[in-house]
KEROMI-31976 format. One record per residue (C-alpha): residue in one letter; chain; x, y, z. Coordinates in Angstrom, 3 decimals, decimal comma. Example, Ala and Ser with C-alpha at 12.3 -4.5 7.8 and 13.67 -1.06 7.14 Angstrom:
BEGIN
+----+----+----------+----------+----------+
| aa | ch |       xx |       yy |       zz |
+----+----+----------+----------+----------+
|  A |  A |   12,300 |   -4,500 |    7,800 |
|  S |  A |   13,670 |   -1,060 |    7,140 |
+----+----+----------+----------+----------+
***
This chain:
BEGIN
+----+----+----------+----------+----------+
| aa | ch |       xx |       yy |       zz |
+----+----+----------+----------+----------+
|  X |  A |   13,069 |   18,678 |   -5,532 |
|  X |  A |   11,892 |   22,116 |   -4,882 |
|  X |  A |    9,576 |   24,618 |   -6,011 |
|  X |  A |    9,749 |   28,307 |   -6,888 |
|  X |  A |    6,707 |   29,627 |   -5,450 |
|  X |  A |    3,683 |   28,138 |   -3,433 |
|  X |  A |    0,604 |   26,084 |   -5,395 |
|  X |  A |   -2,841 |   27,457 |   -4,857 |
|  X |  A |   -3,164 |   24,068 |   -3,435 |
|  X |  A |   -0,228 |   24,212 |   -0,764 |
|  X |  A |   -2,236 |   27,619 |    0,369 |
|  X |  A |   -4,977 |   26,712 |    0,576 |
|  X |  A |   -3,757 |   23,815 |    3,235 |
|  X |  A |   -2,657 |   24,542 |    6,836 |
|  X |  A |    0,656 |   21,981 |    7,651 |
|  X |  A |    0,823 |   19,746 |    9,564 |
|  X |  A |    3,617 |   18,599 |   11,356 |
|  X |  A |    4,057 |   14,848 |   11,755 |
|  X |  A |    4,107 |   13,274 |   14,918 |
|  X |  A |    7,050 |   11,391 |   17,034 |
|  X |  A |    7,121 |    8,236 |   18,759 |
|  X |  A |    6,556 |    4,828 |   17,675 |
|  X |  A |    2,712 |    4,878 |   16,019 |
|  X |  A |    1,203 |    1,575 |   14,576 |
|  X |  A |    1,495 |    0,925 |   10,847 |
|  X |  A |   -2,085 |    1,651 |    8,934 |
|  X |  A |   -2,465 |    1,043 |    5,048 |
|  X |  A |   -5,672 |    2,036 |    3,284 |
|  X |  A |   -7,684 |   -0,918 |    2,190 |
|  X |  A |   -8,401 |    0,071 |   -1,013 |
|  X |  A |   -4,880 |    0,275 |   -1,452 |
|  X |  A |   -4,797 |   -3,516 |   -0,091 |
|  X |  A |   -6,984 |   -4,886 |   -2,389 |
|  X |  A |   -6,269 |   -3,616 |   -5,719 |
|  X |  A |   -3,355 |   -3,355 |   -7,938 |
|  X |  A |   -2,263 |    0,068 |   -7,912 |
|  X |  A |    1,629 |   -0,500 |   -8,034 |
|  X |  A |    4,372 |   -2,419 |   -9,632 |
|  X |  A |    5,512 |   -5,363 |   -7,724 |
|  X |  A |    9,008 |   -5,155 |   -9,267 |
|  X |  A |   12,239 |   -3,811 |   -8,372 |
|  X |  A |   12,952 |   -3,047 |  -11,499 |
|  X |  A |   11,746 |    0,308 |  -13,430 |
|  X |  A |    8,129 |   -0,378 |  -14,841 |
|  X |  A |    6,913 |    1,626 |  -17,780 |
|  X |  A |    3,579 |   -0,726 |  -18,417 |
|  X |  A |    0,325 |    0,418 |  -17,238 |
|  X |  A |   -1,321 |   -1,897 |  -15,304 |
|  X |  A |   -5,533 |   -1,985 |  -16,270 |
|  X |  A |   -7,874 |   -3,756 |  -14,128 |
|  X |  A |  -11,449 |   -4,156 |  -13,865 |
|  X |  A |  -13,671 |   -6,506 |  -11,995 |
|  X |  A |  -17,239 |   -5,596 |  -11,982 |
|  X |  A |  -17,733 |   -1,209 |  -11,525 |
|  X |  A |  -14,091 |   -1,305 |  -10,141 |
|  X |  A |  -11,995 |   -0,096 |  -12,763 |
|  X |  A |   -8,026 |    0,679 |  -12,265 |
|  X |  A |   -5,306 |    2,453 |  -14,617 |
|  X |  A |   -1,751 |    3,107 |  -13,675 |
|  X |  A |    0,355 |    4,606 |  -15,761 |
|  X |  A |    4,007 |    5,969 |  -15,332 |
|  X |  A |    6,128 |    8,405 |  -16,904 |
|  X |  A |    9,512 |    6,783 |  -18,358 |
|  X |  A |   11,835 |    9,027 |  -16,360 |
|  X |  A |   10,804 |    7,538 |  -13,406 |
|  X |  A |    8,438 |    4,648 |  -13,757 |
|  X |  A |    5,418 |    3,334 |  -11,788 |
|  X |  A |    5,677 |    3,939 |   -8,180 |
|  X |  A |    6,726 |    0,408 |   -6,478 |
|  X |  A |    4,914 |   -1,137 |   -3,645 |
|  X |  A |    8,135 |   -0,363 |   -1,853 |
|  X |  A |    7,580 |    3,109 |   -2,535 |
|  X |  A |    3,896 |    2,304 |   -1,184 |
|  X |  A |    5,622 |    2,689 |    2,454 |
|  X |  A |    5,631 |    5,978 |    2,620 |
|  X |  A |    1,785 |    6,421 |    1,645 |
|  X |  A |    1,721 |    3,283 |    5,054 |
|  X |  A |    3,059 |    6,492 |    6,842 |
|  X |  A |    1,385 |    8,725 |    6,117 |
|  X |  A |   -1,628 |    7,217 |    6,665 |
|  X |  A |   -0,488 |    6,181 |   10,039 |
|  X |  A |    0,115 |    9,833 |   10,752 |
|  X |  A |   -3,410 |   10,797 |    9,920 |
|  X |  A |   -5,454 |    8,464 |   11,925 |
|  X |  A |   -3,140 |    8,729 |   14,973 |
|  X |  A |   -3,734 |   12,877 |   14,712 |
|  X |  A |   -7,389 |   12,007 |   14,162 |
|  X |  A |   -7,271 |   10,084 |   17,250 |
|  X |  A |   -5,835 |   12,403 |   19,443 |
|  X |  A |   -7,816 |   15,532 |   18,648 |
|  X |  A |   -5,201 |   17,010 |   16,461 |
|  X |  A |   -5,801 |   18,381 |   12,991 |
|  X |  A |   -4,411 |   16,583 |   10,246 |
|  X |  A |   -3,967 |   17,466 |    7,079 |
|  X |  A |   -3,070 |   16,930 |    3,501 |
|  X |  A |   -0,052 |   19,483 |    3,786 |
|  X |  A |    2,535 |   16,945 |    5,953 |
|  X |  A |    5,704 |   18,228 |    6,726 |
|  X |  A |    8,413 |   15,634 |    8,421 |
|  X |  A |   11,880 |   14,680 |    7,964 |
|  X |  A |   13,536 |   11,570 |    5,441 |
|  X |  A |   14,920 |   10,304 |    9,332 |
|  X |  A |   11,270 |    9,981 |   10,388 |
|  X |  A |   10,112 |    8,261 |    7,482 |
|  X |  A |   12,811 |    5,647 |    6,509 |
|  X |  A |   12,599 |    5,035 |   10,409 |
|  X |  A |    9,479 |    4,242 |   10,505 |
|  X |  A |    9,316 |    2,249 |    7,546 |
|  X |  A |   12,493 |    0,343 |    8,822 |
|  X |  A |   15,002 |    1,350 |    6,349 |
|  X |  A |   18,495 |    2,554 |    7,226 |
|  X |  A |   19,890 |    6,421 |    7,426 |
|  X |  A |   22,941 |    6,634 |    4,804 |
|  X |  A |   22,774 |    8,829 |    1,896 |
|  X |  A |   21,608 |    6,145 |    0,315 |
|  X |  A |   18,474 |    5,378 |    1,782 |
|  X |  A |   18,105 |    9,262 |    1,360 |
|  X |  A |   18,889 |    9,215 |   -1,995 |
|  X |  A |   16,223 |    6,220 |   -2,491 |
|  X |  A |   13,400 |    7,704 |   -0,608 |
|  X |  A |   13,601 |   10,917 |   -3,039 |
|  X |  A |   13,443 |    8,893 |   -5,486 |
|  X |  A |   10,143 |    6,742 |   -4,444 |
|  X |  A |    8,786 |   10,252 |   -3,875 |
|  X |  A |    9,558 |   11,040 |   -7,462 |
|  X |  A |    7,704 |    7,865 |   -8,387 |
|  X |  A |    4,946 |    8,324 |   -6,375 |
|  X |  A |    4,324 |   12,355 |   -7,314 |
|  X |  A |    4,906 |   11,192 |  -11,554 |
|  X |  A |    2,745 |    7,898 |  -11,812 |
|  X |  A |   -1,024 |    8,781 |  -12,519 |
|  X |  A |   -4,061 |    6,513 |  -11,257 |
|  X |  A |   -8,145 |    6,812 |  -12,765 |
|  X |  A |  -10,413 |    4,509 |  -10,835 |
|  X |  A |  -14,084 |    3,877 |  -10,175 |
|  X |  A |  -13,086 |    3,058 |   -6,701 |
|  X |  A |  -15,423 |    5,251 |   -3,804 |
|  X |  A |  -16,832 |    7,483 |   -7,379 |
|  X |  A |  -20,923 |    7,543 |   -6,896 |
|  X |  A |  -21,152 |    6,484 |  -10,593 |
|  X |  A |  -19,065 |    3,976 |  -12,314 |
|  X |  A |  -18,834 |    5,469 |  -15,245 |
|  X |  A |  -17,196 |    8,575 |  -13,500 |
|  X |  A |  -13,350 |    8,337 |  -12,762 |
|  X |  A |  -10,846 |   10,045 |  -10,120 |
|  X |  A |   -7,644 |   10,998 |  -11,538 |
|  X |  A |   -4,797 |   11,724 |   -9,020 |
|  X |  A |   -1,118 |   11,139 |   -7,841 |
|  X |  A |   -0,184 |    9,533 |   -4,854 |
|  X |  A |    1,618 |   13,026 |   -4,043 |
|  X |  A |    0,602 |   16,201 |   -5,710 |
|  X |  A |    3,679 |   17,929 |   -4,960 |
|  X |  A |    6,861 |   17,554 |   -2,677 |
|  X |  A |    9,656 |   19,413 |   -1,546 |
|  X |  A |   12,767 |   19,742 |    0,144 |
|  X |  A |   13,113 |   22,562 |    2,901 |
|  X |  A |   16,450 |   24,444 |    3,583 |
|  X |  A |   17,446 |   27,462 |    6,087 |
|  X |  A |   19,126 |   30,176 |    4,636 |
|  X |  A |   22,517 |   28,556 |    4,243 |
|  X |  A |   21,153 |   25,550 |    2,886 |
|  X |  A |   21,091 |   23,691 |    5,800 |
|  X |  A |   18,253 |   20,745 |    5,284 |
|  X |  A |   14,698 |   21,362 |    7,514 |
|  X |  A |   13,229 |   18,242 |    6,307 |
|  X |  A |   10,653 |   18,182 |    3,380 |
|  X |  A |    7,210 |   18,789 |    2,935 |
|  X |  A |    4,378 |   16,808 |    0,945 |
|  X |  A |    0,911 |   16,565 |   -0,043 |
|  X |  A |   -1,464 |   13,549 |   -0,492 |
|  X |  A |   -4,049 |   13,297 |   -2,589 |
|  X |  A |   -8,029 |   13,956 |   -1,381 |
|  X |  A |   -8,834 |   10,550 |   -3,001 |
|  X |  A |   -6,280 |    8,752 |   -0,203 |
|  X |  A |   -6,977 |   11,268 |    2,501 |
|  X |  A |  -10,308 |   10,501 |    2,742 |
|  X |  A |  -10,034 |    6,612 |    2,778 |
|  X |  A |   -7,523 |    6,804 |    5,427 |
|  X |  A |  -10,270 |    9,093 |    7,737 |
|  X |  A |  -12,766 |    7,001 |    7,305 |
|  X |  A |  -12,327 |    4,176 |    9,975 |
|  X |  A |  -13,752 |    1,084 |    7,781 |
|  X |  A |  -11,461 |    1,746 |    5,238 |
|  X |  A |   -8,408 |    1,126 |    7,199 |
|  X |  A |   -6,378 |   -1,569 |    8,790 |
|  X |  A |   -3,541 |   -2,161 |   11,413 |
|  X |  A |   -0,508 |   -4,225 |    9,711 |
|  X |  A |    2,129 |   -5,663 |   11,657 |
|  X |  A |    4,774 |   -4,390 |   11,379 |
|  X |  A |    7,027 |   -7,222 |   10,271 |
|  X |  A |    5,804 |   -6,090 |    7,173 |
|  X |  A |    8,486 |   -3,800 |    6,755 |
|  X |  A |   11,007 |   -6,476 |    6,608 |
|  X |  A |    9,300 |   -8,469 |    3,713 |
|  X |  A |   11,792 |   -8,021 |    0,977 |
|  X |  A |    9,989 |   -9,812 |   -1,935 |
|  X |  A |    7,361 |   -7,327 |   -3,929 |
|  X |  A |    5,100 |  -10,319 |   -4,497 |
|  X |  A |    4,946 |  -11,498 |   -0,544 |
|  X |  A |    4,012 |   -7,925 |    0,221 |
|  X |  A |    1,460 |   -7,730 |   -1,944 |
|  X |  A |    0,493 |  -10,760 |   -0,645 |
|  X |  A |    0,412 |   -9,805 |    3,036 |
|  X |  A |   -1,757 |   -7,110 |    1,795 |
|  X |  A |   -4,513 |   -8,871 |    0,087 |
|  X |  A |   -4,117 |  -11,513 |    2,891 |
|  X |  A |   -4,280 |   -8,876 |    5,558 |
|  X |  A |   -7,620 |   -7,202 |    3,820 |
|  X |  A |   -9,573 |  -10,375 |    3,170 |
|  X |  A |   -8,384 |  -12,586 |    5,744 |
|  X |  A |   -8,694 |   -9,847 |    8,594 |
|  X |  A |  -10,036 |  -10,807 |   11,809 |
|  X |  A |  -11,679 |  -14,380 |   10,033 |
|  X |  A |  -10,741 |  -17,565 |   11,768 |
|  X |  A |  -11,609 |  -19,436 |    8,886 |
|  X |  A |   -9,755 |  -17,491 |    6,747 |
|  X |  A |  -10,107 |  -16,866 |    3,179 |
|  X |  A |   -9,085 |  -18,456 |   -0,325 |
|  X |  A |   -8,179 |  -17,430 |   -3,772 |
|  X |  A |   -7,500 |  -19,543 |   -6,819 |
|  X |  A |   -4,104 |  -18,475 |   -8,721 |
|  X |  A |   -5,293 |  -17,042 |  -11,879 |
|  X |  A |   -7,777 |  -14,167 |   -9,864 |
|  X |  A |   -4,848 |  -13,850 |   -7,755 |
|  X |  A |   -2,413 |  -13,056 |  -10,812 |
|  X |  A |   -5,018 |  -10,500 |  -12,138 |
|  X |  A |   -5,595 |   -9,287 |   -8,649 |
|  X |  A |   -1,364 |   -8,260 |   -8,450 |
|  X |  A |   -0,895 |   -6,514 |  -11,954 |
|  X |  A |    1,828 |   -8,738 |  -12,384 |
|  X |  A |    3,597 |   -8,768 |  -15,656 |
|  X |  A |    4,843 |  -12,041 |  -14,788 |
|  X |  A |    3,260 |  -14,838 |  -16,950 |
|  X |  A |    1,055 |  -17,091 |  -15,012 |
|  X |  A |    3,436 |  -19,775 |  -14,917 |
|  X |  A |    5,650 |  -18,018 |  -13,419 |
|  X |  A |    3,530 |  -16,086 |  -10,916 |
|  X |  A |    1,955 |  -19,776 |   -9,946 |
|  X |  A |    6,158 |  -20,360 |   -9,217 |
|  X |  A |    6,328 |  -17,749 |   -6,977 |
|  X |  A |    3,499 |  -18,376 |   -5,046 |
|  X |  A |    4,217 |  -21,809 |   -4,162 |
|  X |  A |    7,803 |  -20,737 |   -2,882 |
|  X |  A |    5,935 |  -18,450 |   -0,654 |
|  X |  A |    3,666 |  -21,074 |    0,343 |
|  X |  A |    6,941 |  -23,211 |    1,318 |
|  X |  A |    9,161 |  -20,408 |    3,341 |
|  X |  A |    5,856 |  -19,148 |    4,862 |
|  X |  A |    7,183 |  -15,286 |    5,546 |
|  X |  A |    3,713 |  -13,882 |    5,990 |
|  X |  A |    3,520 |  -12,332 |    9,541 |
|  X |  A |    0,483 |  -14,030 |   11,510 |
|  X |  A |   -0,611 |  -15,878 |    8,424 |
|  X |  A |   -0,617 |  -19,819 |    7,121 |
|  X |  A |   -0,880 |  -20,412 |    3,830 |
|  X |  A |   -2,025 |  -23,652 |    2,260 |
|  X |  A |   -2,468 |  -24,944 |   -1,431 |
|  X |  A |   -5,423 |  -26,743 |   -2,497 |
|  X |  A |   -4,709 |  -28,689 |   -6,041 |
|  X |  A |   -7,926 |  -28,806 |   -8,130 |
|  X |  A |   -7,740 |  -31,051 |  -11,240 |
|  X |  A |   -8,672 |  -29,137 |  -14,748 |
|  X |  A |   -9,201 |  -25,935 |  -12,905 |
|  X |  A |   -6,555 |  -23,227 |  -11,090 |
|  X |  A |   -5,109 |  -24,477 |   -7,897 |
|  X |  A |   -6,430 |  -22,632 |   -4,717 |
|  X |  A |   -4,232 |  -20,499 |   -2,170 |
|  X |  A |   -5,897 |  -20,651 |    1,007 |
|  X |  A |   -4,789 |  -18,612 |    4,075 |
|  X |  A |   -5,742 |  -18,094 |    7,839 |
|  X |  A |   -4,622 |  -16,333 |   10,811 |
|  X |  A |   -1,976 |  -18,460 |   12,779 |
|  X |  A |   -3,408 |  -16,878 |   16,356 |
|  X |  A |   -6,838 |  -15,876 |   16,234 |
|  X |  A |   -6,921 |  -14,706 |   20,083 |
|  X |  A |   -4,000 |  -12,480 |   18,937 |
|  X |  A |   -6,610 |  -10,415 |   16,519 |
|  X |  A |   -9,675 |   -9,921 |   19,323 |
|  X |  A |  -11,177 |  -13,281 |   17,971 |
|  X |  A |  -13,054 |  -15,735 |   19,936 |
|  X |  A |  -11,998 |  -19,118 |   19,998 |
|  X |  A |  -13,795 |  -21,399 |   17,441 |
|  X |  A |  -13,030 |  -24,313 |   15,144 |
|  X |  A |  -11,776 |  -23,325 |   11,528 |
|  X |  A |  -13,299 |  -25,012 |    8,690 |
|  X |  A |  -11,430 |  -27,046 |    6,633 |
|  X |  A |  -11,911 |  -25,632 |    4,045 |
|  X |  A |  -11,957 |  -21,569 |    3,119 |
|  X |  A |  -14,554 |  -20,030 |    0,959 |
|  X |  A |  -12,989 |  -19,204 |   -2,166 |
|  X |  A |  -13,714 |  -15,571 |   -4,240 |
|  X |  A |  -13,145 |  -11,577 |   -3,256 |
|  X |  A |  -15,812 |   -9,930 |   -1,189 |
|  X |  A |  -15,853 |   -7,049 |   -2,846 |
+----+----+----------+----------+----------+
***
């Protein structure tokens, strides 16, 4: 993808260049908690409208390319991981990020081919075409933020067309949440190799809520299935679940089903270590609270 001339936007923005070395994963927890992509491989042309209390959500894609994929969500985990580790060090980031596809499908532990290549231009695609509106971080709730997860990309080339990596830019919505330190969280990075859109989202939510509680937290299935977007029927999603619940492929988690007769069964989940997340030592409770704290 490539552009004819520079945005006002691109300069307006000083680049930066993204940093080498292996830096830990960070994901926004905004992005963590609410459905803001499809969970399914295939393409996704349904918007996905949420609202629980002032937070209001609307995704929409575009049918060339359909809604960016929480696989496609990898890249933002990057870029975001880029950002707080320049914050960290002194270094200026910015919204302006140039890199190369190597860095990125490296980091987010995909393979090299021209395939993965090919793929990764195509989640940018996705990610630059779908359009969110939220309440989310807005001082009134009846105001909404309308963005991309990229405002613009593009592929860089010397004179004889030799490839100098690509350049993109995040949206101000994202780029704030990622510098501000209570809005973001470390994921492991076994993350990467969770191949099932529903387990990732998943390892999300768990990640957010369950965080550095011993106890855990719990959720009952139908707030979960509004929770993921899914356009899978409840049934279905409940299916799911419990086949997660049975191969247990959450890194650092346990998750547990509570049956509740004439209401929604519960999904319950806790940390399998708490000394490995800075936690002291105490007794879980049988029983997890149940509900979202936000």
């Amino acid at each position: 993808m490539s552009f004819r001339r520079p945005s006002p936007e691109r300069e307006q923005l000083d680049l930066f260049r993204a940093l080498p070395g292996d830096l830990a994963p960070r994901d926004a927890q905004d992005l963590m908690a609410y459905p803001f992509f499809s969970l399914a491989k295939s393409k996704r042309l349904a918007p996905i409208d949420f609202k629980a209390g002032a937070v209001v959500i609307r995704v929409e894609a575009v049918p060339e390319h359909g809604m960016a994929t929480i696989w496609d969500a990898d890249v933002l985990i990057w870029a975001a991981s880029q950002i707080v580790e320049a914050r960290d060090a002194g270094l200026s980031p910015s919204r302006l990020m140039g890199t190369t596809p190597y860095e990125i499908l490296r980091f987010i532990g995909r393979g090299v081919s021209l395939r993965d290549y090919d793929r990764l231009k195509a989640a940018l695609d996705r990610l630059q075409s779908t359009t969110i509106a939220t309440s989310i971080r807005q001082p009134n709730e009846r105001r909404m933020h309308r963005f991309s997860w990229i405002n613009e990309w593009k592929e860089k080339a010397d004179a004889h067309g030799r490839p100098l990596g690509l350049e993109l830019i995040v949206p101000d919505w994202f780029y704030a949440a990622v510098l501000d330190d209570a809005l973001v969280l470390t994921i492991d990075r076994a993350y990467f190799d969770l191949t099932g859109g529903l387990e990732r989202w998943l390892y999300r939510l768990v990640r957010k809520h369950g965080g550095r509680q011993s106890h855990g937290w719990s959720f009952d299935f139908a707030h979960l299935h509004a929770k993921s977007g899914s356009l899978s029927p409840l049934k279905h999603f409940a299916y799911d679940l419990r086949d997660i619940v049975r191969r247990q492929p959450l890194p650092g988690y346990w998750l547990s089903i509570a049956p509740c007769p004439g209401r929604p069964d519960i999904l319950s989940f806790a940390p399998v270590d708490p000394d490995a997340l800075n936690m002291p030592r105490r007794r879980r409770r049988a029983a997890s609270r149940t509900g979202d704290k936000l």
